[in-house]
N, C-alpha and C positions, 0 to 999 in steps of 0.2 A: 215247738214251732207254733206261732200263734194262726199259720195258715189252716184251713179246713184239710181231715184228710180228703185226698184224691180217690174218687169211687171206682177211675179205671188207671191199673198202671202198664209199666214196658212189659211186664212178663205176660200180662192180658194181651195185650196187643200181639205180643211174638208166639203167642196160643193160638190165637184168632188167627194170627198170617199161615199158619203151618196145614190150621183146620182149612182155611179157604182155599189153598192151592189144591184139593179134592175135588172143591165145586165144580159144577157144568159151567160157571160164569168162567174160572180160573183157567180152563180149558179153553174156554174159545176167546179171550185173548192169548193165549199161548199160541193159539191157533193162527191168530192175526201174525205175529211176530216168526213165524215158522213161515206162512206167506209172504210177508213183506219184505222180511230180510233173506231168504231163501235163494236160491238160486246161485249161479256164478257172482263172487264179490270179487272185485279185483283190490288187490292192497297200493293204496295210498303212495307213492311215488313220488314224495317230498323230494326237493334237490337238496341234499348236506354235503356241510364245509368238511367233514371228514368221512372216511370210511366204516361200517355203519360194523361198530364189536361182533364179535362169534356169542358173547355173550353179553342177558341183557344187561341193561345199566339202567340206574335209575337217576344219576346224576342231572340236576339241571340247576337253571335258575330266572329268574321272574325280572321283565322288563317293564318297568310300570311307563303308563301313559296317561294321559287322559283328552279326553273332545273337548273343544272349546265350548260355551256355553251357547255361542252362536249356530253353531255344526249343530250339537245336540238339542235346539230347539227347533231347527230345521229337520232334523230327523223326526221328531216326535210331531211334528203339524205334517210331515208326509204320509209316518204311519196313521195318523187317523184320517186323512182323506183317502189312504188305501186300503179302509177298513182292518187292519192287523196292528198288531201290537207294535210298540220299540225293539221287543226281543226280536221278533221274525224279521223285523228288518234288516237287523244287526247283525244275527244269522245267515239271512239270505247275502248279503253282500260277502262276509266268512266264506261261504262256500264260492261265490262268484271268485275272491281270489284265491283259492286253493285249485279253482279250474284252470286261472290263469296260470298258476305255478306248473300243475300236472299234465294241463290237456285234459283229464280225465273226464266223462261226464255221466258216471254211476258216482255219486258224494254221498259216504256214510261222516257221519258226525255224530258225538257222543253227547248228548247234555241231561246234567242231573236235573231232577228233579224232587222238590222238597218232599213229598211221600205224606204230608199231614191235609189230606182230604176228607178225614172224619172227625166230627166234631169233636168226641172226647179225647183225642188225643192231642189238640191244640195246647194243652197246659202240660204234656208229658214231657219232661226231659229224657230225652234219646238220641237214636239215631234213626233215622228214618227215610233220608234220603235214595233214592232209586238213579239210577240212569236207564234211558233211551235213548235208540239209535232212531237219529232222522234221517231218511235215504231219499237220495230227490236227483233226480235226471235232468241234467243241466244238455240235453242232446238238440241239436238243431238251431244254435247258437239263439237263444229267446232272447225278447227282450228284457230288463229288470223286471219289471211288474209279472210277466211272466214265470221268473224264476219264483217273484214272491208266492205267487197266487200258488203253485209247487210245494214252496218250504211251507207256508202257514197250511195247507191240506195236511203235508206232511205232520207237522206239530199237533194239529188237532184231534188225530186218529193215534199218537202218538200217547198224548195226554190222557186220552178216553180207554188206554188200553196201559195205563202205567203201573198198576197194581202189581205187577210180574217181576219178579225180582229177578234181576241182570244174568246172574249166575245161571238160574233157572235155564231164560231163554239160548246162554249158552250150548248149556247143557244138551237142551233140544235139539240145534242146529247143531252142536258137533262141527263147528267149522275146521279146518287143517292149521293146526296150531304152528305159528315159528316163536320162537322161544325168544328171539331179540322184539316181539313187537304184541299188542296188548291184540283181545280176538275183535272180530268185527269193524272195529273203527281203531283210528292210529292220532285221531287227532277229537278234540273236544271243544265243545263254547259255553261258559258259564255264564249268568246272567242271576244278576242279584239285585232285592228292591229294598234301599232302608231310607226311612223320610229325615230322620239325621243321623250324625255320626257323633255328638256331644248332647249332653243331658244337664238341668238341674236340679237338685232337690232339696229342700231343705237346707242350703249351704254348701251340698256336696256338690261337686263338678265332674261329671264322669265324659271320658274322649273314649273315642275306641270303636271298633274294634282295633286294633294292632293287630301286623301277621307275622309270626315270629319266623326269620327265615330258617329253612330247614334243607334248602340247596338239594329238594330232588324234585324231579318231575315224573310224572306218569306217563305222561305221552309225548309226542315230539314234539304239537303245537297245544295248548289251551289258552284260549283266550278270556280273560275274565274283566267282567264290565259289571259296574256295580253304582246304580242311581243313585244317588246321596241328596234328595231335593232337585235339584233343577240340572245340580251335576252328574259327568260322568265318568268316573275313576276309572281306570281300567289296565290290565297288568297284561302278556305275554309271559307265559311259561314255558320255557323250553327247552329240551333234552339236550346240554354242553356237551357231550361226549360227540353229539353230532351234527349241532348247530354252534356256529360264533357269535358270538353279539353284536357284529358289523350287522353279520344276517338276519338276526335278531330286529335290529336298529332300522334294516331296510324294510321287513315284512311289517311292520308299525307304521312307520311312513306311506306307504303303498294300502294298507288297510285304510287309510286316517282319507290319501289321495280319492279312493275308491269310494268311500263314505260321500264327499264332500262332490264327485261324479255323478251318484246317483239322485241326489237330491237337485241336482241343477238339469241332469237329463236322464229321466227315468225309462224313458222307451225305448233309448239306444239299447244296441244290443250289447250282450257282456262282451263282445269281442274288442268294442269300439271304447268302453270305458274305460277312463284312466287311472291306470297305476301309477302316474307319479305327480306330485303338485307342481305349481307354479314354476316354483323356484327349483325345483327339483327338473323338470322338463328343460329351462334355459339352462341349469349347469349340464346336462345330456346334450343336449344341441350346440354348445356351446365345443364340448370335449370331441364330436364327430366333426364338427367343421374341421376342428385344430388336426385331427386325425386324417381327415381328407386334405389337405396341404400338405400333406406330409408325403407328398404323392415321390415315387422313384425317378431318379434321372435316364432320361431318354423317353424313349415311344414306345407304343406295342412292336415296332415292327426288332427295334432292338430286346426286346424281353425276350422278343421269338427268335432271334439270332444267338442268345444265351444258351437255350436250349436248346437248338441247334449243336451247337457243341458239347454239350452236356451227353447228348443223345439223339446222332444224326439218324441214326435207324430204327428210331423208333416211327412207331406208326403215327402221325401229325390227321390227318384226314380221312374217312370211313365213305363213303360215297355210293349206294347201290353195291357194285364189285368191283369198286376203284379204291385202291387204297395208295396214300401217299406218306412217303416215310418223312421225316423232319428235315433229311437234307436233302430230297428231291424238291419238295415243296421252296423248298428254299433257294433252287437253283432255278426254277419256274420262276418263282419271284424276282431276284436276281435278274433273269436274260427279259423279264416284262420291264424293268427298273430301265435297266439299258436302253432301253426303245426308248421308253419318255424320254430319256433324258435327249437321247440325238434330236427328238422333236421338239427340243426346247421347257420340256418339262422341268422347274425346280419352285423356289418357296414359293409360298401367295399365290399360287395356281390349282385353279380348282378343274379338278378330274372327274368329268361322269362316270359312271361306270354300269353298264344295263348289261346285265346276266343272270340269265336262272338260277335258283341255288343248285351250288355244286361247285368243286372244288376251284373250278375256272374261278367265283366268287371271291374265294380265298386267296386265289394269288392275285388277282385283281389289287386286292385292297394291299396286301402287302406291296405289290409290287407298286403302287401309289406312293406308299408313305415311305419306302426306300428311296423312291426319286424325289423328294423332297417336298411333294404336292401335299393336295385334302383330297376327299372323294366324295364324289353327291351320289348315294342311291337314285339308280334312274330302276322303278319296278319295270318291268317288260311287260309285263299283263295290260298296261295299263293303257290310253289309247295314245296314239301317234301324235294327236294334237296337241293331246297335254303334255305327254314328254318334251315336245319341242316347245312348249312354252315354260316348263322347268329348266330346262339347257339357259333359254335366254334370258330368262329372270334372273339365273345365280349367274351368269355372264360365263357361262362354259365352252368352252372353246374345241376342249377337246374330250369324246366320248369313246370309253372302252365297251363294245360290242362283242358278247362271247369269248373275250382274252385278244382281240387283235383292238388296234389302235385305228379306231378313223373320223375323218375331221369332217366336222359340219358348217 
């Protein structure tokens, strides 16, 4: 080889890693990662398309995507006006939707880290990458900037103490191992920086990397986001045994929705931002109207007549220590129905109705919409004046008073 030899190799370095976990330095981040990950972890609460094996699996596969060049240079002018990297942002939003998914707001996330911090080992071919868990308390519904100003704390005490190989920190904590699910963290965000992805040299034309599919995954979710110049590649990897690719297909869209949320309004809180785009929002809105037309034939008062028969003695109404079964109530209503009707009550007549809550209430209103009227909440609390100027404004004729009928 006409290269120089190399003055430090891998078996150096895996000498040195072995010697240093002895140190007082090795020890007090070990120490960090024993405090920070310590304590009650709750496990990860993904919703899956199936029932989750007895045993684990490692089957999966990889959703690629990518940001628009627009989204991703709006990202990268936020993160530098919010002092943090593109990673932490990317992250930070990562975990704002896995709250939205969970509820959860203790978030462990797994993310590697390249492990080549010392100079001589920049030209070693190895392995050397680490992971750390970044845990961040998404509690008291924050704003975005808040979540950030959290995850980049988190990452940077994360980084300063990465020297600790994974296994180790396992080791230490001792967490309660389930055998279907990886320890500490259940999901992962990869983040990768290459200035191209094609080369030339002398004639030759090199593409690449290429990633050969290999159809398994580690964890349920891993997101991988990979800079390529101004681009942003980016994959979904996820455990098929327990996720479908429709689901796949949704949490990609709603991550992309979320991105494209926070860069337009970063102080809303996570609760307010949106998971879904544009067009995505009008087909939702679109599918609930169609659904709310689709309303049953008849009224409440007949759904309650249903069940009425279904189940006359069952208990309809709880009261203090009044209880009403479904076909008393119904016969209440019924002999109230009667009344209006001798007093001229049917369609297009509108019915006051002033009574305290309490079962009288309920047969009120039934007994309204049995005779064929409407009913105007008249509150009682409220003063005499203004009642009688609600009567004459909705043109009420006639008001029910405590369950009896009298006219004004």
């Amino acid at each position: 080889s006409p290269l120089p030899p190399l003055s430090f190799q891998y078996t150096d370095y895996a000498r040195e890693q072995r010697a240093w976990m002895e140190t007082e330095e090795a020890k007090r981040q070990l120490a960090y990662w024993k405090r920070r990950l310590g304590g009650e972890r709750g496990v990860l609460r993904l919703p899956t398309d199936r029932q989750r094996p007895m045993q684990p699996s490692d089957k999966g596969t990889r959703a690629p995507f990518a940001l628009s060049e627009g989204l991703a240079e709006k990202l990268r002018r936020f993160s530098r006006e919010a002092g943090v990297t593109t990673f932490m942002t990317l992250l930070a939003a990562y975990k704002v939707l896995l709250h939205r998914y969970t509820g959860q707001e203790d978030l462990l996330v797994g993310v590697p880290v390249a492990g080549r911090t010392r100079e001589e080992v920049e030209k070693l071919i190895g392995f050397f990458v680490n992971t750390v868990v970044i845990r961040t308390d998404l509690s008291g519904d924050p704003d975005f900037r808040e979540v950030l100003r959290r995850v980049k704390e988190g990452v940077l005490e994360a980084r300063a103490h990465q020297e600790v190989p994974f296994d180790k920190v396992v080791e230490a904590l001792q967490p309660e191992r389930d055998g279907t699910q990886s320890p500490l963290f259940q999901v992962m965000f990869n983040y990768e920086r290459a200035e191209q992805d094609h080369w030339h040299r002398q004639g030759l034309s090199i593409t690449g990397p290429e990633r050969v599919a290999t159809n398994t995954a580690k964890f349920e979710w891993c997101i991988h986001v990979k800079t390529i110049g101004n681009r942003m590649v980016c994959a979904l990897e996820y455990q098929s045994e327990l996720h479908s690719e429709t689901a796949a297909k949704r949490v990609i869209s709603q991550y992309l929705a979320l991105l494209e949320g926070i860069v337009e309004q970063p102080d809303a809180a996570i609760s307010c931002l949106p998971v879904l785009g544009k067009q995505a929002r009008k087909a939702w809105v679109a599918e609930q109207r169609r659904g709310l037309l689709k309303l049953p034939e008849g009224g409440i008062h007949q759904r309650f007549e249903e069940q009425v028969k279904k189940n006359p003695n069952a208990i309809a109404v709880t009261f203090a220590q009044t209880q009403l079964s479904y076909g008393e109530l119904n016969r209440q209503a019924n002999r109230l129905a009667r009344v209006l009707r001798q007093k001229g009550v049917g369609p297009n007549q509108l019915i006051g109705l002033s009574v305290e809550r309490s079962p009288a209430m309920i047969i009120g209103i039934l007994g309204i919409l049995k005779a064929g009227g409407a009913y105007l909440p008249l509150d009682p609390s409220l003063p005499q004046q203004r009642l009688m100027w609600m009567v004459k404004d909705a043109g009420v004729s006639l008001v029910i008073v405590g369950g009896e009928a009298a006219a004004l």
